[in-house]
FIZANU-320857 format. One record per residue: residue in three letters; z, y, x of N, C-alpha, C, O in turn; residue number from 1. Coordinates in Angstrom, 1 decimal. Layout:
BEGIN
+------+--------+--------+--------+--------+--------+--------+--------+--------+--------+--------+--------+--------+-----+
| code |   n.c3 |   n.c2 |   n.c1 |  ca.c3 |  ca.c2 |  ca.c1 |   c.c3 |   c.c2 |   c.c1 |   o.c3 |   o.c2 |   o.c1 | pos |
+------+--------+--------+--------+--------+--------+--------+--------+--------+--------+--------+--------+--------+-----+
|  ALA |      Z |      Y |      X |      Z |      Y |      X |      Z |      Y |      X |      Z |      Y |      X | NUM |
...
+------+--------+--------+--------+--------+--------+--------+--------+--------+--------+--------+--------+--------+-----+
***
This chain:
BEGIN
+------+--------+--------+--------+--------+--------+--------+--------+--------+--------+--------+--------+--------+-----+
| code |   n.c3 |   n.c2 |   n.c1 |  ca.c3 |  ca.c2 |  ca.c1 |   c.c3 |   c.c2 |   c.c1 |   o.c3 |   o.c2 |   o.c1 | pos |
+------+--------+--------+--------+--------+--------+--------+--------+--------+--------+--------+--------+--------+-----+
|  UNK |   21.1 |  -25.2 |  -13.7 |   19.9 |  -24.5 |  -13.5 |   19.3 |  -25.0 |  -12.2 |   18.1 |  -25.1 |  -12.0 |   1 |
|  UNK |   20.4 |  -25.2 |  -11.0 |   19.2 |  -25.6 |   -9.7 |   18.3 |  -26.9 |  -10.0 |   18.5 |  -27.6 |  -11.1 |   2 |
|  UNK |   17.7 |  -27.2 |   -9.2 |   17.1 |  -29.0 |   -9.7 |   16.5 |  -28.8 |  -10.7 |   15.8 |  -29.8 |  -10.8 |   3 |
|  UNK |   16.3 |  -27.9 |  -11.8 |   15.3 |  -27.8 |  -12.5 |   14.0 |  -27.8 |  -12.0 |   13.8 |  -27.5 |  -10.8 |   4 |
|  UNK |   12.9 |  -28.0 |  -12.8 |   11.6 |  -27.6 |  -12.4 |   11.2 |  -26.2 |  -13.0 |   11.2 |  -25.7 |  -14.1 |   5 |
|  UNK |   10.9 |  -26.0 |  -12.3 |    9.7 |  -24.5 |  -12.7 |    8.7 |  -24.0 |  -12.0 |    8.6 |  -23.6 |  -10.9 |   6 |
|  UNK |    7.8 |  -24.2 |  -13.2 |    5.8 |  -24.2 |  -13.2 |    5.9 |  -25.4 |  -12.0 |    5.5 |  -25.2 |  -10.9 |   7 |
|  UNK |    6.4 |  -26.4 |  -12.4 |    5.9 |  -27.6 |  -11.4 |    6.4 |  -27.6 |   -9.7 |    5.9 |  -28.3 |   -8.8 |   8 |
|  UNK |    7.7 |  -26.6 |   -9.6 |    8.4 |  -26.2 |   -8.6 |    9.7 |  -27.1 |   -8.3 |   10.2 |  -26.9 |   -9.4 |   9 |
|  UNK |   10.4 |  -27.8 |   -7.6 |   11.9 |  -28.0 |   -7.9 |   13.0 |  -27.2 |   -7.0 |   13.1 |  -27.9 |   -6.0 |  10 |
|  UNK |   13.3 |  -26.7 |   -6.9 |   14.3 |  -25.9 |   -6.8 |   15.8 |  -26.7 |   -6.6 |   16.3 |  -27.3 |   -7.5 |  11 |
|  UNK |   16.3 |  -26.4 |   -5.4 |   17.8 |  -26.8 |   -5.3 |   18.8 |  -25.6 |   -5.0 |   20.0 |  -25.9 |   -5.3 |  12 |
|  UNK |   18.8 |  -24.8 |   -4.6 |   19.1 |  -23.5 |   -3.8 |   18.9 |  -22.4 |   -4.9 |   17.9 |  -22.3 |   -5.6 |  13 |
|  UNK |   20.0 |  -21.5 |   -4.9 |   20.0 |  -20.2 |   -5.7 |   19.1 |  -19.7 |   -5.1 |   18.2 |  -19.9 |   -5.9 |  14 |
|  UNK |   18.5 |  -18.9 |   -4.0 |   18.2 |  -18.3 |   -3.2 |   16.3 |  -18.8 |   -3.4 |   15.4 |  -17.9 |   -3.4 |  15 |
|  UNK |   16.1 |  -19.9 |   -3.4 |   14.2 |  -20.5 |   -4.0 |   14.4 |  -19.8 |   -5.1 |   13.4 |  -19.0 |   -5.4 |  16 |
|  UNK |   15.8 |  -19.8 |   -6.1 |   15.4 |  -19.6 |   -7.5 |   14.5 |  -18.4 |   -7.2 |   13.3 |  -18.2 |   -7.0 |  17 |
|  UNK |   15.7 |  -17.5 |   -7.1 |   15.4 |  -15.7 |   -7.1 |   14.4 |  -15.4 |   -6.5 |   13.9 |  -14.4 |   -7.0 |  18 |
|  UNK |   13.6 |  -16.1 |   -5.1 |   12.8 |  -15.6 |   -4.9 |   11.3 |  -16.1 |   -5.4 |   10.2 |  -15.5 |   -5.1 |  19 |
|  UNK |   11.4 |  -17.2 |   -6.1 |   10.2 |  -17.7 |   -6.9 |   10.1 |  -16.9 |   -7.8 |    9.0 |  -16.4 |   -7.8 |  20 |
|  UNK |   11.0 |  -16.5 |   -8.9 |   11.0 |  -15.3 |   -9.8 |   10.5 |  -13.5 |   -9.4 |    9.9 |  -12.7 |  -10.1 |  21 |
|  UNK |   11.1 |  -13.4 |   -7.9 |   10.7 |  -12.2 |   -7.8 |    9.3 |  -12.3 |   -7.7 |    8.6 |  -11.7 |   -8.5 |  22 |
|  UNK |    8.6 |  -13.1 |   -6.8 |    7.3 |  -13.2 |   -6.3 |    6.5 |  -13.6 |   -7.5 |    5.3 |  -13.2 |   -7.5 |  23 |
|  UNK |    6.7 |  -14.1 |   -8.4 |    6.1 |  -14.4 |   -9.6 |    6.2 |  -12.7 |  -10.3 |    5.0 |  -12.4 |  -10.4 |  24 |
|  UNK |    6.9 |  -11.8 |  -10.6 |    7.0 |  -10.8 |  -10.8 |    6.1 |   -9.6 |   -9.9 |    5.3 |   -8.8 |  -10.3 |  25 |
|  UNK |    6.4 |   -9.8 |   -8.9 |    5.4 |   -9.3 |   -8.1 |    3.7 |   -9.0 |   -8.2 |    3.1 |   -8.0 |   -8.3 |  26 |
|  UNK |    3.5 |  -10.3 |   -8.2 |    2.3 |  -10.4 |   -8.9 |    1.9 |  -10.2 |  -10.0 |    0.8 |   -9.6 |  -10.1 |  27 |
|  UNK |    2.6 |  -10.6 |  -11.2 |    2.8 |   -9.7 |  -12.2 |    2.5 |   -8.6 |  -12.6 |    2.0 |   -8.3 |  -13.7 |  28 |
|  UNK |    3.1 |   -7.5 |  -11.4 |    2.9 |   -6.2 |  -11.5 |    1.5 |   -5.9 |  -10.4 |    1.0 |   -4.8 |  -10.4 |  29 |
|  UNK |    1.1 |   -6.6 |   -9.9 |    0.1 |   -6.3 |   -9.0 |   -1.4 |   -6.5 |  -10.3 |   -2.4 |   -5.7 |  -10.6 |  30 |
|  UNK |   -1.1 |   -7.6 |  -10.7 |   -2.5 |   -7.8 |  -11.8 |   -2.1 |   -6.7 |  -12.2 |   -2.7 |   -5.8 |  -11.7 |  31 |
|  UNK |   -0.8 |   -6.3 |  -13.5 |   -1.1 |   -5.8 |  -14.3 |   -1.8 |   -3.9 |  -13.8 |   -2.6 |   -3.2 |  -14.4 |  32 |
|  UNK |   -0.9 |   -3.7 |  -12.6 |   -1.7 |   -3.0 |  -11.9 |   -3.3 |   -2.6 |  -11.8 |   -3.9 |   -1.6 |  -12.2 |  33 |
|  UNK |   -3.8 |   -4.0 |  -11.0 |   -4.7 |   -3.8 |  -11.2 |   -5.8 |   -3.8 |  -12.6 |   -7.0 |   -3.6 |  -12.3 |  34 |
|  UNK |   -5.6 |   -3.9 |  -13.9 |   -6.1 |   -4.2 |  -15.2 |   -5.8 |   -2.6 |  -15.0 |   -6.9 |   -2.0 |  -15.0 |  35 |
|  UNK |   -4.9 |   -1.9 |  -15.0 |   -5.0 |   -0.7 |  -15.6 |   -5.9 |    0.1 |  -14.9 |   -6.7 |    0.7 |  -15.6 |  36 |
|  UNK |   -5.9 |    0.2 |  -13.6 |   -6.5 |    1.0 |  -12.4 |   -8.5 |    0.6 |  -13.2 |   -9.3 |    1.5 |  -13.4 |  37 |
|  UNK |   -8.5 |   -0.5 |  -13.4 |   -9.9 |   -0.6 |  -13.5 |  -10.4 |   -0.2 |  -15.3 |  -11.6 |   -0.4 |  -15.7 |  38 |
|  UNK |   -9.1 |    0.3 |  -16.1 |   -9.5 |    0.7 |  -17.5 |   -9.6 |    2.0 |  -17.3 |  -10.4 |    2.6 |  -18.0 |  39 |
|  UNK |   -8.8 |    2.7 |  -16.3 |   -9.0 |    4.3 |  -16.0 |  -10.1 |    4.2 |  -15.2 |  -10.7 |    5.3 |  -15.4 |  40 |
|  UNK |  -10.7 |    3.5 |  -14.3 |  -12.0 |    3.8 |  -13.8 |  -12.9 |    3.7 |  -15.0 |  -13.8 |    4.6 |  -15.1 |  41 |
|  UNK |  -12.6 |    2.6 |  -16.1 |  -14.2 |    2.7 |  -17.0 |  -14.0 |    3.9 |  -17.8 |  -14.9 |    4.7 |  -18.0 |  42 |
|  UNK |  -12.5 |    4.2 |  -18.5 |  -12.1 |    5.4 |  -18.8 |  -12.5 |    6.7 |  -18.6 |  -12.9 |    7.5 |  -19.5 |  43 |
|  UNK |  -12.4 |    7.0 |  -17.5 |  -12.4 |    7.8 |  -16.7 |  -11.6 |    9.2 |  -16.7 |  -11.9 |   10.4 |  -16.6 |  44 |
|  UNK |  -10.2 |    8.3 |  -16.9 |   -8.9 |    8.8 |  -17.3 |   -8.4 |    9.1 |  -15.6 |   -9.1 |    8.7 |  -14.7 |  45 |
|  UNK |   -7.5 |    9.8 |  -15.6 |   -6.9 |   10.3 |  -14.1 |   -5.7 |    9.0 |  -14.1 |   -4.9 |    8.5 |  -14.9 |  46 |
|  UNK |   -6.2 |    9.1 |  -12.9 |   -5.4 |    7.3 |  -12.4 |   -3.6 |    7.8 |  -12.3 |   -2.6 |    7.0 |  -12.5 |  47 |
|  UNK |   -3.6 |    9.0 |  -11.9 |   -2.1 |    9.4 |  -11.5 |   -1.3 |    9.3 |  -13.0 |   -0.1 |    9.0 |  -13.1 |  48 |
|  UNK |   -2.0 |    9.5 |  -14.1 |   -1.3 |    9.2 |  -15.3 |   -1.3 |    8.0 |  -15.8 |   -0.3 |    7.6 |  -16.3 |  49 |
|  UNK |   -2.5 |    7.1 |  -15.8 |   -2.4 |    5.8 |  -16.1 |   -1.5 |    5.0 |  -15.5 |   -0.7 |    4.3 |  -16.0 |  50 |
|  UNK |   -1.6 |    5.2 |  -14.4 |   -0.8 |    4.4 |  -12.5 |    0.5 |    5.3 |  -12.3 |    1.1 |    5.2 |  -11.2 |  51 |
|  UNK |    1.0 |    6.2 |  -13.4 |    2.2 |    7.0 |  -12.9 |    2.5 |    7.0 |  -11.8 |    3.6 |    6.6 |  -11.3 |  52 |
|  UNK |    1.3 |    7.8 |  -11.1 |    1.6 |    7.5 |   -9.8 |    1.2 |    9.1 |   -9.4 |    0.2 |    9.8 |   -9.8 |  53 |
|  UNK |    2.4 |    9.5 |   -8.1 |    2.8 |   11.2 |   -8.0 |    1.7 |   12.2 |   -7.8 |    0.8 |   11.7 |   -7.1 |  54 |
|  UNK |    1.5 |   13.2 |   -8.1 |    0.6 |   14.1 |   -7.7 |    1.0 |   15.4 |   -6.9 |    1.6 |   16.3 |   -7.4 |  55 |
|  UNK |    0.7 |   15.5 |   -5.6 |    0.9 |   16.3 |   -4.8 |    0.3 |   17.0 |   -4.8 |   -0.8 |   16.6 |   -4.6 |  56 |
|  UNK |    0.4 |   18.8 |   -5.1 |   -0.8 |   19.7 |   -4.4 |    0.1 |   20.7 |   -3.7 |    0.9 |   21.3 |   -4.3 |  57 |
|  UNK |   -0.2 |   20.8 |   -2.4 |    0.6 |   21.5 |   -1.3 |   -0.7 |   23.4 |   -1.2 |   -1.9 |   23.4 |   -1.1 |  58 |
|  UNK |    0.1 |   24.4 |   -1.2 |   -0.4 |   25.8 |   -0.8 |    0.1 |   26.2 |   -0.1 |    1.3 |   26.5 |   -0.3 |  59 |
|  UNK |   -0.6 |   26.2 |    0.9 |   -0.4 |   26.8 |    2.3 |    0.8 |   26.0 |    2.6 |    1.0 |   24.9 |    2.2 |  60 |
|  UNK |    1.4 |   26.8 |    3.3 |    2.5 |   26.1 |    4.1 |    3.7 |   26.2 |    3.5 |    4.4 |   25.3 |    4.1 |  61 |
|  UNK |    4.5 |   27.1 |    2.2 |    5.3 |   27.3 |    1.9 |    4.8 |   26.8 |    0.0 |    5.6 |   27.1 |   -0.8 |  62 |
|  UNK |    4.1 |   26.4 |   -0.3 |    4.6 |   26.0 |   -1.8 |    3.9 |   24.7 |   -2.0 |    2.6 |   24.5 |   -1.8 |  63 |
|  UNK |    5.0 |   23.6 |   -2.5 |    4.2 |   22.4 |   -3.1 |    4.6 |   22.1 |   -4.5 |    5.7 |   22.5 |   -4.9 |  64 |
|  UNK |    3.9 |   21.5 |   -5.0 |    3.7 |   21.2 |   -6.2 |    3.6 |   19.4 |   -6.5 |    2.8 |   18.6 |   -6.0 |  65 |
|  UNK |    4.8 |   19.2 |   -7.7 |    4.7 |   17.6 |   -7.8 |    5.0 |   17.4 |   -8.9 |    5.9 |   17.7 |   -9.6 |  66 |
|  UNK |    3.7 |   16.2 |   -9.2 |    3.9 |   15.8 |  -10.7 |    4.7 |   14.5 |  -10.9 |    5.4 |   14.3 |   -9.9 |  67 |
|  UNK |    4.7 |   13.7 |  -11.6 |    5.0 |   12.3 |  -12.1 |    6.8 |   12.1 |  -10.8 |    6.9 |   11.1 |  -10.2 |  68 |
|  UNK |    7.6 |   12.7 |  -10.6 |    8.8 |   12.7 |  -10.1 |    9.8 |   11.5 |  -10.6 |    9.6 |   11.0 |  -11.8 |  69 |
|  UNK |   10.6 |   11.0 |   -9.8 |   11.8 |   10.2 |  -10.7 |   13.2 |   10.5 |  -10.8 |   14.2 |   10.0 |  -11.3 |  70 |
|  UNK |   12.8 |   11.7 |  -10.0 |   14.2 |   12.3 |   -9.9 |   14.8 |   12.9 |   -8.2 |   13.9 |   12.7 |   -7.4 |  71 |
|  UNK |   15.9 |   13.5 |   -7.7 |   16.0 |   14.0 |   -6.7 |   17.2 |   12.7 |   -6.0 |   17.9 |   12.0 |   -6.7 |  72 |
|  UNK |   17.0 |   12.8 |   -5.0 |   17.6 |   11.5 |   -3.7 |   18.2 |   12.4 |   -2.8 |   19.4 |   12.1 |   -2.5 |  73 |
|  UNK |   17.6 |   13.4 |   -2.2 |   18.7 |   14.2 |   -1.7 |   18.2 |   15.3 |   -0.9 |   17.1 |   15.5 |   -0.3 |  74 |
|  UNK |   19.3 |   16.3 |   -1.2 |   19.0 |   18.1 |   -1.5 |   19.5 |   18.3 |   -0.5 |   20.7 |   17.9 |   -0.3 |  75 |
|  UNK |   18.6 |   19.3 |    0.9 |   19.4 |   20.5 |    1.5 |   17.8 |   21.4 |    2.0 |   16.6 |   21.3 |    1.8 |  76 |
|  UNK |   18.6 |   22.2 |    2.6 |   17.6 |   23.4 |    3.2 |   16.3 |   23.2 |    4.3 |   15.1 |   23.6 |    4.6 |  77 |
|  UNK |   17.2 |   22.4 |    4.6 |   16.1 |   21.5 |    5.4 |   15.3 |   20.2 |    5.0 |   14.1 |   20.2 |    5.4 |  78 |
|  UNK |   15.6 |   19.2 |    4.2 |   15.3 |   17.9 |    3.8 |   15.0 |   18.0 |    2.2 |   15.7 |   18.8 |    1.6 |  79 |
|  UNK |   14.3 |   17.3 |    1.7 |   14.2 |   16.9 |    0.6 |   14.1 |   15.5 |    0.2 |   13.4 |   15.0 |    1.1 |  80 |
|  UNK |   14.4 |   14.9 |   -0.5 |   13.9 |   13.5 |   -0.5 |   14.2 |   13.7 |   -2.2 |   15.2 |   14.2 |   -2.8 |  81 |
|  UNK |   12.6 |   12.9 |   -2.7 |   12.4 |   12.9 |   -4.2 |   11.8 |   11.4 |   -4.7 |   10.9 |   11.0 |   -4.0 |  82 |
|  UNK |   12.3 |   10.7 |   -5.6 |   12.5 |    9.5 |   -6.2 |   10.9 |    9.1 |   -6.4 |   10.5 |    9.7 |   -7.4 |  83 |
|  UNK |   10.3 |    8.7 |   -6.1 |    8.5 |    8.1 |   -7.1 |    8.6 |    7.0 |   -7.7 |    9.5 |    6.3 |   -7.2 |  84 |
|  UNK |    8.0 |    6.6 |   -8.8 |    7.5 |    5.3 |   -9.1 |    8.1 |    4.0 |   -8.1 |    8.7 |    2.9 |   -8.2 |  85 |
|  UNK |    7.4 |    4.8 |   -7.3 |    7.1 |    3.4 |   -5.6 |    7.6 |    4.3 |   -4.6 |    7.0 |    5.2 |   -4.0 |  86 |
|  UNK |    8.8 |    3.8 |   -4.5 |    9.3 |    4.5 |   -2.8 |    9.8 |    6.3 |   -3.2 |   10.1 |    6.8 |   -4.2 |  87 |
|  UNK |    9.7 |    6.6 |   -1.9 |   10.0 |    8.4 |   -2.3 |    9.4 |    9.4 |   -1.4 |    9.0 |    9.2 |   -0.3 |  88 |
|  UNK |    9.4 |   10.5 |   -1.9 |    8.5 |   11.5 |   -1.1 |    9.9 |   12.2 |   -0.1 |   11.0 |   12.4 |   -0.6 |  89 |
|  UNK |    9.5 |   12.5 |    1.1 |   10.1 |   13.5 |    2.0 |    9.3 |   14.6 |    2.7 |    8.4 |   14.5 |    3.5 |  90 |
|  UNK |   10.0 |   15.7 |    2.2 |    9.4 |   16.8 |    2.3 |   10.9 |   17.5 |    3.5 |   12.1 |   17.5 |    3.2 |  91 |
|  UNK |   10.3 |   17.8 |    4.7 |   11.0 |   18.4 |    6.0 |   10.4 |   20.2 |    6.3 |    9.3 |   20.7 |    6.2 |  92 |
|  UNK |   11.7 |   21.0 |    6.7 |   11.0 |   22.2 |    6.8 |   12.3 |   23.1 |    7.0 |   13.4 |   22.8 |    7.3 |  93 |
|  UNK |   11.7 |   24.4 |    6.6 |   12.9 |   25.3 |    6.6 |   13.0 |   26.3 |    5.1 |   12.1 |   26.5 |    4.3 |  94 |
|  UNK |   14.6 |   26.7 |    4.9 |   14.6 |   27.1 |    3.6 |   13.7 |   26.7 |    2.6 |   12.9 |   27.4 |    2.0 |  95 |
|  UNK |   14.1 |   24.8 |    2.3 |   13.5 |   24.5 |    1.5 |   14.2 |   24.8 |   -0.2 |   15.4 |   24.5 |   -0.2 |  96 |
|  UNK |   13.7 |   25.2 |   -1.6 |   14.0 |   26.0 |   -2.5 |   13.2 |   24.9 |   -3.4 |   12.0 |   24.8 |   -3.4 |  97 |
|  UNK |   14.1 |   24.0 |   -4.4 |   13.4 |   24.0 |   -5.8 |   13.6 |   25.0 |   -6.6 |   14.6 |   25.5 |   -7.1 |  98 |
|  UNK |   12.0 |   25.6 |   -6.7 |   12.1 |   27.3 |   -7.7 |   11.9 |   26.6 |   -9.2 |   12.5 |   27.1 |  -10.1 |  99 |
|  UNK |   11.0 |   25.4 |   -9.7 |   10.9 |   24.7 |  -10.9 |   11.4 |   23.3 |  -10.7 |   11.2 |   22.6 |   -9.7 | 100 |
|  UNK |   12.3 |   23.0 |  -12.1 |   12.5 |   21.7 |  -11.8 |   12.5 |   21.6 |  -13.6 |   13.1 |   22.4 |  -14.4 | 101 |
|  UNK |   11.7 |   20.4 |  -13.8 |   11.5 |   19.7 |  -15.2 |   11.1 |   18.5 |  -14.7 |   10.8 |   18.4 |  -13.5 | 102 |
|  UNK |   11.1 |   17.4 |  -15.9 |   11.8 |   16.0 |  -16.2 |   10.6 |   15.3 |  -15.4 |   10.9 |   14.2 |  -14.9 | 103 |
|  UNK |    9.6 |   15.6 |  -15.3 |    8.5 |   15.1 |  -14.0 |    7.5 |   15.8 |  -13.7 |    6.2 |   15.6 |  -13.8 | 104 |
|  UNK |    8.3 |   16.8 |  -13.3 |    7.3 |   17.7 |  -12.4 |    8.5 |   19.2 |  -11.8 |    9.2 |   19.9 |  -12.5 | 105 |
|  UNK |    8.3 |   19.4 |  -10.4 |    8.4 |   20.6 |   -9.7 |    7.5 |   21.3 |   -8.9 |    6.3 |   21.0 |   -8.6 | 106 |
|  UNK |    8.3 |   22.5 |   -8.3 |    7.9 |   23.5 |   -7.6 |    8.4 |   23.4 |   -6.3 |    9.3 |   22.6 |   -6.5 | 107 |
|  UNK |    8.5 |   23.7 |   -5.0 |    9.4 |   24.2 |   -3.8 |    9.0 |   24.6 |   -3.2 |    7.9 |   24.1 |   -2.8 | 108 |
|  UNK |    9.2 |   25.5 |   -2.5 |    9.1 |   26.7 |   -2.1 |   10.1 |   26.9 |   -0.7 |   11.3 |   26.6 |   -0.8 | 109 |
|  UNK |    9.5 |   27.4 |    0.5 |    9.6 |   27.5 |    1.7 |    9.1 |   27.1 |    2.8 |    7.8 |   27.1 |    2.6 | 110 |
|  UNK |    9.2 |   27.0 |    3.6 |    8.7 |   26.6 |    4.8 |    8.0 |   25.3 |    4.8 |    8.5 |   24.8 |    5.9 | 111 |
|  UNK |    7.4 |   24.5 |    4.4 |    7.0 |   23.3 |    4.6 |    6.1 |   22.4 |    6.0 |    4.9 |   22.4 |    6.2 | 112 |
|  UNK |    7.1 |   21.7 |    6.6 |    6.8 |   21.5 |    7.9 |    5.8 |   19.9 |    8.0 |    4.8 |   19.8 |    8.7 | 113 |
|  UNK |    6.5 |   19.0 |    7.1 |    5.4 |   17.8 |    6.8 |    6.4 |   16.9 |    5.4 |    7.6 |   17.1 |    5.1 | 114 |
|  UNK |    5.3 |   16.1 |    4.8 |    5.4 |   15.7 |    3.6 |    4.8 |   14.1 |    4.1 |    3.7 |   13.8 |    4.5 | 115 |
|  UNK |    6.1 |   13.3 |    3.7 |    5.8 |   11.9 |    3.9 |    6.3 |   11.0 |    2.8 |    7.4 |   11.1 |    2.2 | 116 |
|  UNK |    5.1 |   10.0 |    2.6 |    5.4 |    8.7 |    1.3 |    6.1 |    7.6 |    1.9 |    5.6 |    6.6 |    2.5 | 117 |
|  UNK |    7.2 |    7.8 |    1.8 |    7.9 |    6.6 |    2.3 |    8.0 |    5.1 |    1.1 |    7.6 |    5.3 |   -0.1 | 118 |
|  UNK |    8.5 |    3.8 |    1.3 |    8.7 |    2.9 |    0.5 |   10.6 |    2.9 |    0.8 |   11.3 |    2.1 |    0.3 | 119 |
+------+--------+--------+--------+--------+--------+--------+--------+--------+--------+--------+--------+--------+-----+
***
């Protein structure tokens, strides 16, 4: 496999391989990305479902609300951290409470101090 060519590339090193593939993949997802984002604009479909990408709506200070989830990363009273698409949400505070939990989408409930999109 090293010393092959690929797309007109030669390659000696495991390490070119993997990263000519990931970056070829990369972009990949970035077009295909972009193709969808501009079929929900002519659409005028909601991007968060096309782009599975999360929907936050926070009330007041004690209840937020989240759609498109990937799952939970890690649970206490204080911290939350919840899985996205891309990266993960952290939600910091006091007596923090998942009151709904379904397959992509919750509730929580408590003190909510700040809410960050991390990668």
């Amino acid at each position: 496999m090293y010393g092959e060519a690929l797309s007109g590339i030669y390659c000696l090193e495991e390490s070119c391989f993997y990263n000519i593939c990931s970056d070829r993949g990369r972009r990949m997802d970035k077009k295909r990305e972009s193709i969808s984002k501009a079929v929900a604009d002519f659409l005028e479909i909601p991007k968060d479902i096309v782009l599975d990408l999360p929907k936050v709506t926070i009330v007041g200070q004690n209840e937020l609300y989240l759609d498109n989830h990937k799952g939970i990363i890690e649970y206490s009273l204080n911290r939350l951290r919840i899985n996205l698409s891309r990266g993960f949400l952290e939600i910091e505070g006091r007596g923090l409470e998942i009151s709904i939990l379904m397959p992509d989408e919750m509730k929580i409930i408590g003190e909510i101090r700040s809410v960050k999109f991390l990668d």
